[in-house]
N, C-alpha and C positions, 0 to 999 in steps of 0.2 A: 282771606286774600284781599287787601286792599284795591281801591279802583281804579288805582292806574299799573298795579301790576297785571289784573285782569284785562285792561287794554291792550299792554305789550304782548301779552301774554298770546291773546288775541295776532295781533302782526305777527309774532312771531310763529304761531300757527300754520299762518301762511307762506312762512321762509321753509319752515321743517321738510315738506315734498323735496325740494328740490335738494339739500342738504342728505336726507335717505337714499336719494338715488346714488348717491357716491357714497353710504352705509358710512353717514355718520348722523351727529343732531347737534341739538346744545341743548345749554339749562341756561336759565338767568339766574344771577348769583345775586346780584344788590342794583340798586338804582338810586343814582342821588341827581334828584330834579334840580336840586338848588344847584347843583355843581353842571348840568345841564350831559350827567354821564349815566349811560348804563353800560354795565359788565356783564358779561356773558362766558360759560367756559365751553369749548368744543368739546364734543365728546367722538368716539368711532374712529372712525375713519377722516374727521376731519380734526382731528385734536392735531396730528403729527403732520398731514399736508404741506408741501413746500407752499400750497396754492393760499395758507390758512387767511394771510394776511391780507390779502387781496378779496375772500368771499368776504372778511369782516369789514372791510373799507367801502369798496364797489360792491356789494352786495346788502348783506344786513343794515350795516349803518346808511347807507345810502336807500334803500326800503326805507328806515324808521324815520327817517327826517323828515319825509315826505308827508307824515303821517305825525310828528310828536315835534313840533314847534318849537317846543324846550330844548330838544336835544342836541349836545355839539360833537359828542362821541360816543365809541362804541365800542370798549374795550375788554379784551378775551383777558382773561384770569389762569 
């Protein structure tokens, strides 16, 4: 594993609690720093969520910004 997948990896660690509590998660599927995007796909309970769009916006992507400088989005696959 590269060291900025081990980074996200890291943040994302930290999202996963609150994501299980509504029995779902995710995976990271690809990350292109030069395009300043990571992708992500829901899994569980949060894959089919009306709410999906919104943890990925106001949640996830707004956590990783805070934290990965490069990043401009944060898009479910």
């Amino acid at each position: 594993m590269k060291k900025i997948e081990k980074e996200i990896e890291k943040y994302l660690d930290e999202i996963r609690p609150a994501l299980k509590n509504h029995g779902g998660d995710l995976n990271l599927k690809s990350i292109d720093q030069k395009k300043g995007i990571i992708r992500i796909e829901l899994i569980g309970g949060c894959a089919h969520c009306q709410m999906a769009d919104v943890t990925i916006k106001a949640g996830i992507e707004a956590y990783l910004k805070q934290h990965l400088s490069w990043l401009k989005k944060v898009e479910a696959i």
